[in-house]
ZAPA-914661 format. One record per residue: residue in three letters; x, y, z of N, C-alpha, C in turn; residue number from 1. Coordinates in nm, 2 decimals. Example, Ala and Ser with C-alpha at 12.3 -4.5 7.8 and 13.67 -1.06 7.14 Angstrom:
% ZAPA-914661
{'Ala',{1.32,-0.57,0.78},{1.23,-0.45,0.78},{1.32,-0.33,0.78},1};
{'Ser',{1.28,-0.22,0.71},{1.37,-0.11,0.71},{1.29,0.00,0.79},2};
% end
This chain:
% ZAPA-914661
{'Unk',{0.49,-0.53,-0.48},{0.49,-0.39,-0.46},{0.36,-0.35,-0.38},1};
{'Unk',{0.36,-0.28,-0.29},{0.26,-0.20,-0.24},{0.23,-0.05,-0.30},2};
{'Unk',{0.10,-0.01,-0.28},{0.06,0.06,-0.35},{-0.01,0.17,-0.25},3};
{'Unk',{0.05,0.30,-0.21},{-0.05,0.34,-0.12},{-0.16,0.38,-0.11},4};
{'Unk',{-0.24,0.42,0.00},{-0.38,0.39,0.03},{-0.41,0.51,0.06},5};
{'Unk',{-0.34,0.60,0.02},{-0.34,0.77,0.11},{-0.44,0.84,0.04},6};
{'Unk',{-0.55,0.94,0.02},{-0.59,1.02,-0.04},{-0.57,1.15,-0.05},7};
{'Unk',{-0.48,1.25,-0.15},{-0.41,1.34,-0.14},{-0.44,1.45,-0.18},8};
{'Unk',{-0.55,1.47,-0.24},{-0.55,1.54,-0.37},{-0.48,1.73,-0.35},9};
{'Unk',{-0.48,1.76,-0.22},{-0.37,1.86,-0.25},{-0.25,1.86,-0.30},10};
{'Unk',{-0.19,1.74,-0.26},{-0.05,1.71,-0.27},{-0.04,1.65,-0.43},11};
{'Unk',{-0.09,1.58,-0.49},{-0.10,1.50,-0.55},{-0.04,1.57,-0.73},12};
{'Unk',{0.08,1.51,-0.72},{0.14,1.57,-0.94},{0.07,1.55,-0.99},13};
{'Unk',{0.04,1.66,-1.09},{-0.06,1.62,-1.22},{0.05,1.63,-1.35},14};
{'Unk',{0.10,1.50,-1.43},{0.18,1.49,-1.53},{0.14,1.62,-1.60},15};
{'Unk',{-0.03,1.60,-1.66},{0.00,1.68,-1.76},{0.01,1.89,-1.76},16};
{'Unk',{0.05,1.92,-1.60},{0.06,2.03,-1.62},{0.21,2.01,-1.52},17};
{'Unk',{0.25,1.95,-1.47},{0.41,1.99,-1.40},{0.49,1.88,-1.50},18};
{'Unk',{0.62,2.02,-1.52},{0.66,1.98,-1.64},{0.79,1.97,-1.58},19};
{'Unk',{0.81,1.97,-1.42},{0.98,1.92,-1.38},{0.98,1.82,-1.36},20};
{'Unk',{1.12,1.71,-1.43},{1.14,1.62,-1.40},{1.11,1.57,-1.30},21};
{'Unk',{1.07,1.45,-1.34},{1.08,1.34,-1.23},{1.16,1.31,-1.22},22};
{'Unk',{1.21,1.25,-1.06},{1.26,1.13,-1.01},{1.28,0.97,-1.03},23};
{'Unk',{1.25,0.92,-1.12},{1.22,0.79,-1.16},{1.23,0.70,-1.04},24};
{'Unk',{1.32,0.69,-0.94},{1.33,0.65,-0.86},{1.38,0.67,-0.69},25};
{'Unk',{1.32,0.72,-0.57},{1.35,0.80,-0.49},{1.33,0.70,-0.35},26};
{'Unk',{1.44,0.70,-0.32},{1.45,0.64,-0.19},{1.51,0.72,-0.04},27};
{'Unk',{1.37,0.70,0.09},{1.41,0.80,0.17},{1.42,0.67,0.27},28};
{'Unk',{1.54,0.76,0.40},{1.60,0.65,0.48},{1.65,0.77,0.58},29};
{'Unk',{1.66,0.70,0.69},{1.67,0.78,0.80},{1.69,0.65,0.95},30};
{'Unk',{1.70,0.74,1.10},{1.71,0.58,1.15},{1.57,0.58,1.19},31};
{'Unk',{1.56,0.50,1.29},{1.41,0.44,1.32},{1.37,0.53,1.38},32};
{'Unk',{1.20,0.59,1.36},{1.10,0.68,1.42},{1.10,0.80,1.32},33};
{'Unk',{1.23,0.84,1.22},{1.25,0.95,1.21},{1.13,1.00,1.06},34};
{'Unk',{1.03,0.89,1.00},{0.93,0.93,0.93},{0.97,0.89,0.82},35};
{'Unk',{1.06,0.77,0.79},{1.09,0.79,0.63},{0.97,0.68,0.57},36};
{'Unk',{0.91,0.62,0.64},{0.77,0.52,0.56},{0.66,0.63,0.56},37};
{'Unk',{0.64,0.68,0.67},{0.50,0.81,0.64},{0.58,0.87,0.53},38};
{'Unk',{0.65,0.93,0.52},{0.74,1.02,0.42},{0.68,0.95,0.29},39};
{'Unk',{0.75,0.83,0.29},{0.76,0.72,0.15},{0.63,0.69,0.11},40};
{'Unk',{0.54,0.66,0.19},{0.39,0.65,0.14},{0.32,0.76,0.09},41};
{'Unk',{0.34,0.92,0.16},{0.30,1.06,0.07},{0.36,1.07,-0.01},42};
{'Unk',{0.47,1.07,-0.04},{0.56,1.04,-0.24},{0.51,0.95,-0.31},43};
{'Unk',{0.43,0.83,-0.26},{0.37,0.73,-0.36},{0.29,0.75,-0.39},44};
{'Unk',{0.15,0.82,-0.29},{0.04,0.88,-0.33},{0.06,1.04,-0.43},45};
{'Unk',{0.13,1.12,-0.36},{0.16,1.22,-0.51},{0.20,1.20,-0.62},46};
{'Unk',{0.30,1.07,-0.64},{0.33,1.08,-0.79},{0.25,0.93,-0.85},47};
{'Unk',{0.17,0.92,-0.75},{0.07,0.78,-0.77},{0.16,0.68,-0.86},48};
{'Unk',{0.28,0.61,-0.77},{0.39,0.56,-0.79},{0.33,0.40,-0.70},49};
{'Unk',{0.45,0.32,-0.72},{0.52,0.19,-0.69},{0.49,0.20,-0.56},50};
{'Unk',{0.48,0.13,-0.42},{0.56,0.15,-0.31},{0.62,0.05,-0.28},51};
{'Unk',{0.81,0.05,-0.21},{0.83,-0.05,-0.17},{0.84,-0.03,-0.04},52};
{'Unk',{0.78,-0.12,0.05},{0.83,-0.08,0.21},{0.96,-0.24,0.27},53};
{'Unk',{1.01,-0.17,0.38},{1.11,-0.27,0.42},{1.03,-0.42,0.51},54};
{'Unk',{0.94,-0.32,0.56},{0.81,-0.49,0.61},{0.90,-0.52,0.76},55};
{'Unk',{0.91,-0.40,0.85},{0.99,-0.45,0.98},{0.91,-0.53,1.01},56};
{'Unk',{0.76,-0.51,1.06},{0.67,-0.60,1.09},{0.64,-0.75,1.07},57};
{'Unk',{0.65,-0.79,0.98},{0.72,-0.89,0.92},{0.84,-0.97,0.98},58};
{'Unk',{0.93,-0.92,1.01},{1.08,-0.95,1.09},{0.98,-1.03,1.19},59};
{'Unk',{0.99,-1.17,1.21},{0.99,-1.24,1.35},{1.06,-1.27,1.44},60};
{'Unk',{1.20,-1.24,1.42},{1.28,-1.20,1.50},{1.32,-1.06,1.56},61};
{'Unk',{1.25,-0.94,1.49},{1.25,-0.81,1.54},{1.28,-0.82,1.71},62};
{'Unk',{1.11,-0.85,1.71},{1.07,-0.79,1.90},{1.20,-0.89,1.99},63};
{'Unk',{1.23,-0.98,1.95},{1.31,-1.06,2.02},{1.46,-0.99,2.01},64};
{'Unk',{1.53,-0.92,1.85},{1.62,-0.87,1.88},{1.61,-0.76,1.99},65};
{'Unk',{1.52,-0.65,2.02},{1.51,-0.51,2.05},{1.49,-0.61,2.25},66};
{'Unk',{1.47,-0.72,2.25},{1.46,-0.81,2.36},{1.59,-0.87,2.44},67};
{'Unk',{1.59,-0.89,2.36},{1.81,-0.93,2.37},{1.84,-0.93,2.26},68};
{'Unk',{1.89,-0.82,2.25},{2.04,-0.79,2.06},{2.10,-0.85,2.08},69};
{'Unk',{2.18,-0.97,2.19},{2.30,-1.03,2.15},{2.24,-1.19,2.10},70};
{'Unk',{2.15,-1.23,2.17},{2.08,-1.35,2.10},{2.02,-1.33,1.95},71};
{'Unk',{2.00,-1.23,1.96},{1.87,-1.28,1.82},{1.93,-1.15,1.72},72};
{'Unk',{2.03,-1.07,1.69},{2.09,-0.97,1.63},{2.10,-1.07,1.47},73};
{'Unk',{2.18,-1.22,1.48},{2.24,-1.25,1.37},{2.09,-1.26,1.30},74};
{'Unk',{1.98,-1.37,1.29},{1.85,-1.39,1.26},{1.78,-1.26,1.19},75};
{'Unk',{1.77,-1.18,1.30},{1.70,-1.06,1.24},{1.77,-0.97,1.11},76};
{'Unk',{1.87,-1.00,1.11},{1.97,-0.90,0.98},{1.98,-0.98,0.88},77};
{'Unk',{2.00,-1.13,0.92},{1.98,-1.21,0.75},{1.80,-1.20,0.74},78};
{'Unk',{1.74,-1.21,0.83},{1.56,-1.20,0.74},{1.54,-1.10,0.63},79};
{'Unk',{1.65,-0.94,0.74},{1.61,-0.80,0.65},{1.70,-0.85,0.55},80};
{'Unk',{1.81,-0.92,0.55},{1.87,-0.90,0.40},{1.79,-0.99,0.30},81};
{'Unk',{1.78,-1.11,0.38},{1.70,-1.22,0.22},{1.57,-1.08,0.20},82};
{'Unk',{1.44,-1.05,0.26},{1.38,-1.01,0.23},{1.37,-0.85,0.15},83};
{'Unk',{1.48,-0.79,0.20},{1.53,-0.68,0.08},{1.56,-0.73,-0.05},84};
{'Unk',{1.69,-0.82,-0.06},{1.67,-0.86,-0.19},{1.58,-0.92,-0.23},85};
{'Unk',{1.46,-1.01,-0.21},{1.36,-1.05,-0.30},{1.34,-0.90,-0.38},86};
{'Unk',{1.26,-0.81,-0.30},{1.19,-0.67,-0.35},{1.29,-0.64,-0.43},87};
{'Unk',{1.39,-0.61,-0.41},{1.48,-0.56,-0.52},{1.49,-0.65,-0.68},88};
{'Unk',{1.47,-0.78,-0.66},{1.46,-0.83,-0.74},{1.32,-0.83,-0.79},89};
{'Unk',{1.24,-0.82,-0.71},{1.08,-0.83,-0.80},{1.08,-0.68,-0.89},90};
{'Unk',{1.12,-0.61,-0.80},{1.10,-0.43,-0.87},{1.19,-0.47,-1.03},91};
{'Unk',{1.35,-0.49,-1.00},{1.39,-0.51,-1.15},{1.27,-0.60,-1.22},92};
{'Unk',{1.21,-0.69,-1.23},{1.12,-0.79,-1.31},{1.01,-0.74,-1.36},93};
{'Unk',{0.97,-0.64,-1.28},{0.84,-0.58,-1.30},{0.85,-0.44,-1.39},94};
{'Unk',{0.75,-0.40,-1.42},{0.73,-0.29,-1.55},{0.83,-0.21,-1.50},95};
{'Unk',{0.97,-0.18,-1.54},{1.08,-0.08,-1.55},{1.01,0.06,-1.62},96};
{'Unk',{0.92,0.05,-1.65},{0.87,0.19,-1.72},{0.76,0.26,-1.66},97};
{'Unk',{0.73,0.23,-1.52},{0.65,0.31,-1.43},{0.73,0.43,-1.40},98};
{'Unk',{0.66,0.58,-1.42},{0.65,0.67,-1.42},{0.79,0.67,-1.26},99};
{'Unk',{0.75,0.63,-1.16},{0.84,0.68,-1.03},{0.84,0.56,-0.96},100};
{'Unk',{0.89,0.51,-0.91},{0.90,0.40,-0.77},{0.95,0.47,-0.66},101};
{'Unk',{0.91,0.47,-0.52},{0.91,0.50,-0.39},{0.95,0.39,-0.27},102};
{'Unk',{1.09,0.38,-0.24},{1.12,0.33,-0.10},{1.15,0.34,-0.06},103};
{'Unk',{1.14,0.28,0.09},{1.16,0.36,0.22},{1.31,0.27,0.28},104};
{'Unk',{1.38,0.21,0.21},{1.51,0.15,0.23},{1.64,0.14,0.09},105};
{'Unk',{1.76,0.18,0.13},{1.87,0.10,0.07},{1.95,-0.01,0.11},106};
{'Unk',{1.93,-0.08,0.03},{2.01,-0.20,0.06},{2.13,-0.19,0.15},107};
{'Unk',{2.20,-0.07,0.12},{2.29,-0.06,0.19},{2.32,-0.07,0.33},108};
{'Unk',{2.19,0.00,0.35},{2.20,0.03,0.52},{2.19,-0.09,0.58},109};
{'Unk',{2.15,-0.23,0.50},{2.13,-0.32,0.58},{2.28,-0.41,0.62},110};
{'Unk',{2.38,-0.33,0.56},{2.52,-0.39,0.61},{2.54,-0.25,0.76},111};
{'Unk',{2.47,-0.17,0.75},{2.48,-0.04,0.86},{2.42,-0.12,1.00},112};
{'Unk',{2.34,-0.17,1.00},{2.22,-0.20,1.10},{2.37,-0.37,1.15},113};
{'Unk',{2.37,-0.45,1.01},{2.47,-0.57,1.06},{2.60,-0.56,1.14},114};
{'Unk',{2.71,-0.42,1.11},{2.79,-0.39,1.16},{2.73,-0.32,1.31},115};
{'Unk',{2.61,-0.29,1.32},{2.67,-0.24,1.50},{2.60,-0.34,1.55},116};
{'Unk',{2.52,-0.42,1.48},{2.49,-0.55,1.60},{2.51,-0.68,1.61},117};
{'Unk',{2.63,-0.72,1.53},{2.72,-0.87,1.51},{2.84,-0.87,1.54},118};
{'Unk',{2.86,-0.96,1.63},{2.99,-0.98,1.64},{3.08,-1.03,1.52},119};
{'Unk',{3.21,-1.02,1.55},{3.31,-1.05,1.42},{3.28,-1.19,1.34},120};
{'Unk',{3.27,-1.31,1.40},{3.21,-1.43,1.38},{3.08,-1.42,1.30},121};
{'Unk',{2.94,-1.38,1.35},{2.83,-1.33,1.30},{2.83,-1.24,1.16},122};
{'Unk',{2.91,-1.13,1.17},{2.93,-1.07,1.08},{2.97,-1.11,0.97},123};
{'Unk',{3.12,-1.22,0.98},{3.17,-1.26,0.88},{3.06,-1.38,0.79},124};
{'Unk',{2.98,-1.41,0.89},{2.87,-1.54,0.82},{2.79,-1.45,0.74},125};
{'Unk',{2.74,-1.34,0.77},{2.64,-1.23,0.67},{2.70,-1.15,0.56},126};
{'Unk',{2.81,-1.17,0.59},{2.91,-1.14,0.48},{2.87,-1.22,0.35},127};
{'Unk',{2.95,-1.38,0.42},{2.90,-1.46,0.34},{2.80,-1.47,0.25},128};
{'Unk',{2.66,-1.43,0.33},{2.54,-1.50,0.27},{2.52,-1.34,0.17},129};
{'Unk',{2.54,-1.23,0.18},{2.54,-1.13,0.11},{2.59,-1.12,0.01},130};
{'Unk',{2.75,-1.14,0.01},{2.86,-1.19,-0.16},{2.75,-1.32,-0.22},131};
{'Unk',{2.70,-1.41,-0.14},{2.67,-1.52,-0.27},{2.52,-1.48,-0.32},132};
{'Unk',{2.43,-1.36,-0.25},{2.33,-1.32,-0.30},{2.33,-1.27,-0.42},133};
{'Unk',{2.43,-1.24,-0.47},{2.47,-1.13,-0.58},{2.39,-1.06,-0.62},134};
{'Unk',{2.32,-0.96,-0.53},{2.21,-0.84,-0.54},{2.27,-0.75,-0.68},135};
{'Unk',{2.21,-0.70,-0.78},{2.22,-0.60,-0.85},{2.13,-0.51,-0.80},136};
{'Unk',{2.22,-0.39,-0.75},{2.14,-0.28,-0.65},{2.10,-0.16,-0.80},137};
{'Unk',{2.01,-0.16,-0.77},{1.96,-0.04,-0.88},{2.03,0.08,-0.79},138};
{'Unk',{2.05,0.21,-0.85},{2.10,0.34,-0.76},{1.98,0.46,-0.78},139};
{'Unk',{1.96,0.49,-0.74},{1.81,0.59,-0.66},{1.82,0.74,-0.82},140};
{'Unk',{1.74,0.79,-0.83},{1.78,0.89,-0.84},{1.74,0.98,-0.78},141};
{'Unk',{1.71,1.00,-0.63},{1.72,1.09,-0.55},{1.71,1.00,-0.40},142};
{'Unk',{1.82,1.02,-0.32},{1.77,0.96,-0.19},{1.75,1.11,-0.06},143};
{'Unk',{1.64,1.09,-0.06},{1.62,1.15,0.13},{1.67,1.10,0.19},144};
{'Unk',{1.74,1.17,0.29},{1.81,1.13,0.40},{1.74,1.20,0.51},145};
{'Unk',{1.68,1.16,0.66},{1.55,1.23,0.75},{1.65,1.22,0.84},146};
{'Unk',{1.66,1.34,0.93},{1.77,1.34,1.03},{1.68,1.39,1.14},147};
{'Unk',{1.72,1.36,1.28},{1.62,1.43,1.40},{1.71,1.40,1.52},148};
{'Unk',{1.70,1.43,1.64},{1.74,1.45,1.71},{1.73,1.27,1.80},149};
{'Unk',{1.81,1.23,1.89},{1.74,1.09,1.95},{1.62,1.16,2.01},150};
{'Unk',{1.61,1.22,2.12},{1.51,1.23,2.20},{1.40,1.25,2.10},151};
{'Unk',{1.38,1.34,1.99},{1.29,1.30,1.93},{1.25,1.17,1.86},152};
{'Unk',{1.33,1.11,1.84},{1.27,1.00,1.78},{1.23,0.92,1.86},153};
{'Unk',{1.28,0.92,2.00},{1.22,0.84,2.09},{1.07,0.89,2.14},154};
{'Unk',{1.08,1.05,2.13},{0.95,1.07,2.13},{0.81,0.98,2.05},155};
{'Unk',{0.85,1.02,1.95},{0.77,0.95,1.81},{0.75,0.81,1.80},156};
{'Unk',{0.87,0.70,1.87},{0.84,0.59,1.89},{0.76,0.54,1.95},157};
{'Unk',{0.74,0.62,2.05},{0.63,0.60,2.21},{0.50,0.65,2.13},158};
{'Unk',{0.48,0.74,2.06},{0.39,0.74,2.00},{0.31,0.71,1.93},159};
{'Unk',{0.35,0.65,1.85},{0.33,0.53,1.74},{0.31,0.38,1.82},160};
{'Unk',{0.37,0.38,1.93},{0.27,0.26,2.00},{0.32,0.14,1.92},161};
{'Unk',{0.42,0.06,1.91},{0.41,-0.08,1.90},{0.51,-0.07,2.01},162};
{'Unk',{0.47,-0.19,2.04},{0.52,-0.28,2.15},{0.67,-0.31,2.16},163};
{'Unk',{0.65,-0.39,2.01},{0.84,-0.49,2.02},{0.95,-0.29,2.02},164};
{'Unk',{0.92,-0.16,2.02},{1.02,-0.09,1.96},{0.98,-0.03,2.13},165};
{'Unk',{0.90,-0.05,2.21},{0.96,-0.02,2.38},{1.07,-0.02,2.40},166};
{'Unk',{1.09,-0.15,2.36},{1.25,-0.29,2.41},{1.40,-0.14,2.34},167};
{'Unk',{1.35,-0.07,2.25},{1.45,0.03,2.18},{1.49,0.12,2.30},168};
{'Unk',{1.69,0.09,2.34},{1.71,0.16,2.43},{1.77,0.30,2.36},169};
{'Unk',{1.82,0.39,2.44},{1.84,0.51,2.41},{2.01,0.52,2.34},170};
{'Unk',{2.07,0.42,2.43},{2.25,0.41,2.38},{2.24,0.36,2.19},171};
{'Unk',{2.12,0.27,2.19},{2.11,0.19,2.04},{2.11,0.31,1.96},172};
{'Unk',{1.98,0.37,2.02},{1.95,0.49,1.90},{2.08,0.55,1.86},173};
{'Unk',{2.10,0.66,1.95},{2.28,0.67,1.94},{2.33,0.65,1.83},174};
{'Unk',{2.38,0.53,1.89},{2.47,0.48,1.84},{2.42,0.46,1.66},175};
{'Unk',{2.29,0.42,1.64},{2.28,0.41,1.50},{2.24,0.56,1.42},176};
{'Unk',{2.23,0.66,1.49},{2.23,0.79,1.43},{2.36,0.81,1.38},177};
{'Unk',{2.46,0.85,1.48},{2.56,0.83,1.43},{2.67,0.72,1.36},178};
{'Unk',{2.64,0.61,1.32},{2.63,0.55,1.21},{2.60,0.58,1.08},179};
{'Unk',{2.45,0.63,1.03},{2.40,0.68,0.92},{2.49,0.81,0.93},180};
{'Unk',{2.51,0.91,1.02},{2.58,1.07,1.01},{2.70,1.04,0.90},181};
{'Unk',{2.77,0.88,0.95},{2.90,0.87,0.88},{2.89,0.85,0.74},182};
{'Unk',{2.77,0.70,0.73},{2.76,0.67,0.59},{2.73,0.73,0.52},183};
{'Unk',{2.64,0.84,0.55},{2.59,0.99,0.44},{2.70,1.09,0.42},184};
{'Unk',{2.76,1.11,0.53},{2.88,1.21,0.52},{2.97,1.16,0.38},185};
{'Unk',{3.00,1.00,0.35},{3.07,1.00,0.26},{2.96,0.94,0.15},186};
{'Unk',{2.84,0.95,0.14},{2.73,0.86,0.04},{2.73,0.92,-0.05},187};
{'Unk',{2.76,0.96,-0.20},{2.81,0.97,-0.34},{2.75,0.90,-0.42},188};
{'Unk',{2.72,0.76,-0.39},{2.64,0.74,-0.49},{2.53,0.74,-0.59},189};
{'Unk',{2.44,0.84,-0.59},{2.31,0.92,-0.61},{2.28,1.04,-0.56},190};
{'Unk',{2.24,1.16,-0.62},{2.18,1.28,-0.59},{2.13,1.28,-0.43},191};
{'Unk',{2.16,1.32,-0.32},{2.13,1.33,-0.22},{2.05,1.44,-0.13},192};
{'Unk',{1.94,1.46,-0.07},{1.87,1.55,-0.01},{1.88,1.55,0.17},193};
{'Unk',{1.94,1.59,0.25},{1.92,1.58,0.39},{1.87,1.67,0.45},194};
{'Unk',{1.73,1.60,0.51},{1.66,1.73,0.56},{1.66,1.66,0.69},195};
{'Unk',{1.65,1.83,0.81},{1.60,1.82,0.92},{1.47,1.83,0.92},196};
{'Unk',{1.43,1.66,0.99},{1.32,1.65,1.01},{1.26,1.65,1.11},197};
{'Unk',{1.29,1.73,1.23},{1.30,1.74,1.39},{1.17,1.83,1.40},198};
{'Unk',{1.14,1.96,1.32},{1.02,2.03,1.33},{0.95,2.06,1.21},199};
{'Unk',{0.93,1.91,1.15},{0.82,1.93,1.01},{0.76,1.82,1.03},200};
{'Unk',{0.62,1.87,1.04},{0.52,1.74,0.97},{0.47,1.70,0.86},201};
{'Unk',{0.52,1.64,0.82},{0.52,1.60,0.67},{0.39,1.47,0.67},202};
{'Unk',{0.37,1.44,0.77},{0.26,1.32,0.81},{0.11,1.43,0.83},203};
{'Unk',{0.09,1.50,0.91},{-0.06,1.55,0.92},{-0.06,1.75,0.88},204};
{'Unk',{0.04,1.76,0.85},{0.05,1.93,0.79},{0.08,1.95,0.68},205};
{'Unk',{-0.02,1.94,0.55},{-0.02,1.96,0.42},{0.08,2.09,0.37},206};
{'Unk',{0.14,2.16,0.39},{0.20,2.27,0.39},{0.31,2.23,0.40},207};
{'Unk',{0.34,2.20,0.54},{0.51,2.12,0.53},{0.56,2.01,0.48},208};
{'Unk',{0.46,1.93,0.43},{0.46,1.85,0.30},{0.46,1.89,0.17},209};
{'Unk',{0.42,2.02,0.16},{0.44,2.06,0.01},{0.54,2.12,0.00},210};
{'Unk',{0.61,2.16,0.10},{0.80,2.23,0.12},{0.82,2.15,0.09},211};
{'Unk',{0.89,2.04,0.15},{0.94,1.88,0.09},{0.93,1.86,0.01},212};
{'Unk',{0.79,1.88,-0.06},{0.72,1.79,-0.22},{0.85,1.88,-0.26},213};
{'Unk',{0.82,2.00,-0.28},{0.89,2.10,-0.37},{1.02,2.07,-0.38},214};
{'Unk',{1.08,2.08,-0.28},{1.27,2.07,-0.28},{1.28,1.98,-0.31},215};
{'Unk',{1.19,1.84,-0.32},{1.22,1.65,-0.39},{1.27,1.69,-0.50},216};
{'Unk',{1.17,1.76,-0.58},{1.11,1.79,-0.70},{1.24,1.87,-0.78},217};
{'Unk',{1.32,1.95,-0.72},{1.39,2.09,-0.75},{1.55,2.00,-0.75},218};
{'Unk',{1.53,1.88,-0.67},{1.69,1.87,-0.61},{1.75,1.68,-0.70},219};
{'Unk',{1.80,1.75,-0.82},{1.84,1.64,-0.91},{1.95,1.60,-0.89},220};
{'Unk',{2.04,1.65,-0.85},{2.17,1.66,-0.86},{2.25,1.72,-0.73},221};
{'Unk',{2.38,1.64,-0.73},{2.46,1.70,-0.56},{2.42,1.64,-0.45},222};
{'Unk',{2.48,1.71,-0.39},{2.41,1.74,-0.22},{2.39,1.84,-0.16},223};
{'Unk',{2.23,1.83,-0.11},{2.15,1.98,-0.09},{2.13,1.95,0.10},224};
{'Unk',{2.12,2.06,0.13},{2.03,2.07,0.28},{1.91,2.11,0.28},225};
{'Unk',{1.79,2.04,0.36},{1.74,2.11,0.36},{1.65,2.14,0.55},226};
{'Unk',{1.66,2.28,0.58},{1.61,2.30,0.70},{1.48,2.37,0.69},227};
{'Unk',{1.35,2.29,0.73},{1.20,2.35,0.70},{1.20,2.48,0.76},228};
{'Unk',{1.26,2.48,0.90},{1.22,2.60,0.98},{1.27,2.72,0.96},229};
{'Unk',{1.44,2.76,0.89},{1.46,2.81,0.85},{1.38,2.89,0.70},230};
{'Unk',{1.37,2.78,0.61},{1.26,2.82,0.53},{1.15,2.88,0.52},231};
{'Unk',{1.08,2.79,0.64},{0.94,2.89,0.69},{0.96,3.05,0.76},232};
{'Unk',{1.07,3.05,0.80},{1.09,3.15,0.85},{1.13,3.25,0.79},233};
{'Unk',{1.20,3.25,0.65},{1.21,3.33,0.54},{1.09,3.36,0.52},234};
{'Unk',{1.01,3.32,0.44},{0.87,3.32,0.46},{0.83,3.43,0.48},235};
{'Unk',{0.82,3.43,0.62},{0.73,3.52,0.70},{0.76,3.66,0.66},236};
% end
């Protein structure tokens, strides 16, 4: 587990005077650029929790997928699956009685990411190796879901500056936005939160981080929306 490195102290729960439940377990996911690791590392430092990150970095076949997807697509989706499930499996091993755990992936999505970039052959071998994993997926008790527009995410990608996510064309993005649109439209399995994340900084504006903190905090149950701008704008 990683542990973040953030110093918060505006943001930051104090058990012994907030008396709304916790989350015990809160997983945020969105597609790529759209902030769910910045996201996931300000929830670890406020509820001075677990962190799990998915470790794209790590992926040695990443830059080479985003280089040619049709060579190196199969490689890159079995790395993210063996190495999701290890974490999944260290988190069950380890102290189940920590206050919150925070991450920035569901297992699930990594069959999302397999279906738009394997062919039938490919896919059916990740199949394979996934049934004999026999992952016991723990289920969240709150998942974020970070939604934004492509062009902004492509903004933010260029921003953030790594190299191998240049190679990220515009049709991919796309195409994997609406992918997640679908799987969330029918996603039931845990308390769900979708926010537009298109005009909130939740990374360097303590304010629009504490809107978020709040609605995490408030939203146990169902499926909720939430729009910052809207809210700020009641506000006013």
């Amino acid at each position: 587990m990683n542990q973040a490195n953030i110093d918060l102290p505006f943001s930051r729960i104090k058990p012994e005077t907030d008396t709304r439940v916790w989350p015990a377990y809160v997983v945020v996911e969105g597609p790529i650029g759209v902030g769910k690791t910045t996201l996931a590392k300000r929830l670890s430092a406020s509820f001075e929790s677990d962190l799990m990150l998915e470790g794209a970095a790590e992926n040695p076949f990443l830059e080479k997928f985003y280089d040619n997807p049709q060579a190196a697509a199969l490689p890159t989706q079995l790395h993210f699956l063996l190495q999701r499930a290890r974490q999944l499996k260290s988190m069950q091993q380890e102290d189940m009685f920590a206050p919150v755990r925070v991450a920035d992936f569901l297992i699930e999505k990594d069959r999302l990411f397999a279906e738009l970039t394997l062919d039938e052959d490919e896919l059916d071998l990740y199949e394979q190796v996934y049934a004999n994993l026999a992952i016991d997926v723990p289920t969240p008790d709150l998942v974020v879901y970070l939604q934004a527009p492509v062009e902004v995410l492509l903004e933010r990608i260029s921003k953030r500056g790594l190299r191998f996510e240049q190679f990220i064309e515009t049709g991919y993005l796309e195409r994997l936005c609406e992918t997640y649109i679908k799987f969330f439209y029918q996603y039931n399995d845990a308390p769900l939160l979708i926010v537009n994340a298109a005009d909130i900084d939740f990374a360097n504006n303590d304010n629009d981080y504490q809107l978020l903190l709040d609605r995490i905090m408030s939203n146990t149950s169902g499926r909720h929306y939430f729009n910052p701008v809207t809210f700020k704008d009641d506000m006013i």
